[in-house]
C-alpha positions in Angstrom: 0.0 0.0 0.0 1.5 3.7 -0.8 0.0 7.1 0.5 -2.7 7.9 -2.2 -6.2 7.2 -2.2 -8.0 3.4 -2.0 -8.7 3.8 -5.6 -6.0 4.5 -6.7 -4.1 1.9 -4.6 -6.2 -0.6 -6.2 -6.1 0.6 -9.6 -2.7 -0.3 -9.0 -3.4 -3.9 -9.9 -4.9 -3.1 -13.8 -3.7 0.6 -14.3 -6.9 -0.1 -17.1 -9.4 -0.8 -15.2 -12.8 1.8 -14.5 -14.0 2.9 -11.6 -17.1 0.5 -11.6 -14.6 -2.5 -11.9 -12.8 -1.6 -8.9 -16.4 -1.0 -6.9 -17.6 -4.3 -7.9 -14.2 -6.1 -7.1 -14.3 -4.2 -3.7 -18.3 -5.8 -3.7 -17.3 -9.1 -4.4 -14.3 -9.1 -1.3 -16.9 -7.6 0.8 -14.1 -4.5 1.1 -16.8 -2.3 0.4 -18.3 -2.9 3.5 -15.6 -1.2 5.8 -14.5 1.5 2.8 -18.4 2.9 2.5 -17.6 3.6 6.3 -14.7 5.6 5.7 -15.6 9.1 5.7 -14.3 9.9 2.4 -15.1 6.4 1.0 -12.5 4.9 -2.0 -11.3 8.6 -1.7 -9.7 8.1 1.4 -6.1 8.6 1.7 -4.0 5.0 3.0 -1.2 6.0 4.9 2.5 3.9 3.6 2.2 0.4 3.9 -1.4 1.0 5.0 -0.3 1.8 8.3 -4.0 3.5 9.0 -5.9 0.4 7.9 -6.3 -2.9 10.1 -4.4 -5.8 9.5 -8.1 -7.4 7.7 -8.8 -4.2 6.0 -5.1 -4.7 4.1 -5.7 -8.3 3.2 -9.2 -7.9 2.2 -7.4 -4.6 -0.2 -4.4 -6.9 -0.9 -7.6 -9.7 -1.9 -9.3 -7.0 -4.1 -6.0 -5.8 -6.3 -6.0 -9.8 -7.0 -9.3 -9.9 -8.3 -8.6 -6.7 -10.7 -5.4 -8.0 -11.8 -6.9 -11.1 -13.1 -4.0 -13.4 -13.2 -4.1 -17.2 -13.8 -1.9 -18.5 -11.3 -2.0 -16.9 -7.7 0.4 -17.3 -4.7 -1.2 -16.4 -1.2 1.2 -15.9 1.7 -0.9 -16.7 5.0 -3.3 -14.7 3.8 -5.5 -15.1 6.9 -3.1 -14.8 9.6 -3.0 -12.0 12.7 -6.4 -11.3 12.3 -10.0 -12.3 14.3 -11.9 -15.1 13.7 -15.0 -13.0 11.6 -12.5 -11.2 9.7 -11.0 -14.6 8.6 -14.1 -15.9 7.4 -14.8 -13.2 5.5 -10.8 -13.3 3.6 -11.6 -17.2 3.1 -14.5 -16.2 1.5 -13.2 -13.5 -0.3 -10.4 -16.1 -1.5 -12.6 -18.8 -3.0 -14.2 -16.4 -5.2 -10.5 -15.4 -6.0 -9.5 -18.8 -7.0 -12.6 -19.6 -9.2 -11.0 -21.0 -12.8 -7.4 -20.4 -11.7 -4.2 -22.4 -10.4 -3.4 -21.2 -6.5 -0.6 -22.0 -4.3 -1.5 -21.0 -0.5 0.9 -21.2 2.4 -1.3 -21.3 5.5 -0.2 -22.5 8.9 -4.2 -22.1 9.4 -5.5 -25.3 8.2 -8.9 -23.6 7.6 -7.8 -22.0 4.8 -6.8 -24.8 2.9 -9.8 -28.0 3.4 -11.2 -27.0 0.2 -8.0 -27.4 -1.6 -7.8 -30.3 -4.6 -4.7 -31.2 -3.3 -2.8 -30.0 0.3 0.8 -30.9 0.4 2.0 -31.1 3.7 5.9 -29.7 4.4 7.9 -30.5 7.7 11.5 -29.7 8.1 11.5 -28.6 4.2 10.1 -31.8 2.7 7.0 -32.9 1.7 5.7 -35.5 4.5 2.3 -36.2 2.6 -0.4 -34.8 0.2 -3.9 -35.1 -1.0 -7.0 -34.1 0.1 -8.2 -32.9 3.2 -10.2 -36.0 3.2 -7.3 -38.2 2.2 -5.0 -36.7 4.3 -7.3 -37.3 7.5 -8.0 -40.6 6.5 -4.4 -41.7 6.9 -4.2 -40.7 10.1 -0.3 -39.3 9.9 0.8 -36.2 10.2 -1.7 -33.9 8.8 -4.7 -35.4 10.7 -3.0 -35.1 14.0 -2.3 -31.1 13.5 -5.8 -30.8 12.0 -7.1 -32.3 15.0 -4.9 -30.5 17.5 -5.7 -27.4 15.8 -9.5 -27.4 15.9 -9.5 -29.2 19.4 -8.6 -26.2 20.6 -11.3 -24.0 19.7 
């Protein structure tokens, strides 16, 4: 994010693309939501590195510019981590409408935001211990099912 306005810092993403497009990308990310509360709406002036927004409002922005760009492959970072429970569902959402029709890579140490994946693949120590499904990988009970389950026990 760099000091200008939020249109502007999502134009960013497709120097092309119209006003409307950005609106209905903001629309589909539910972004809209929190920038219609701004007082100066998609005018409103991000501070550098978005240092006036949440941590949610960025990766919902950062979720947006995505959808204008239009790639065909994506590469999502943790794109759900430091931020509350609502807000993630809300990003995962805004993520599987993201990764309609293209080919994703996602590095999540939340495994929430990967059991819809075709196919997880699970790294420890820098190799890859197993892969599949979230079905499959729960089904064979190794290492996978035992962090799922530790992770979700504790909720």
């Amino acid at each position: 994010m760099f000091k200008d306005t939020i249109m502007e810092n999502l134009r960013y993403a497709n120097l092309e693309a119209t006003d409307d497009e950005i609106i209905e990308a903001s629309r589909i990310t539910h972004a809209d939501e929190f920038i219609q509360q701004l007082e100066n709406g998609y005018n409103e002036v991000i501070e550098e590195g978005g240092a006036n927004l949440s941590q949610g409002e960025r990766q919902l922005l950062a979720i947006t510019r995505a959808i204008i760009a239009n790639k065909n492959i994506l590469i999502l970072d943790e794109a759900t981590s430091n931020i509350d429970t609502r807000t993630e569902k809300i990003i995962q959402n805004a993520i599987m409408k993201l990764m309609k029709n293209k080919t994703s890579f996602i590095i999540a140490h939340r495994l929430s935001t990967i059991v819809n994946a075709d196919c997880i693949f699970v790294i420890k120590d820098g190799q890859i211990i197993e892969s599949g499904t979230h079905k499959e990988l729960l089904a064979k009970k190794g290492f996978y099912e035992k962090m799922y389950h530790s992770a979700f026990s504790e909720d």
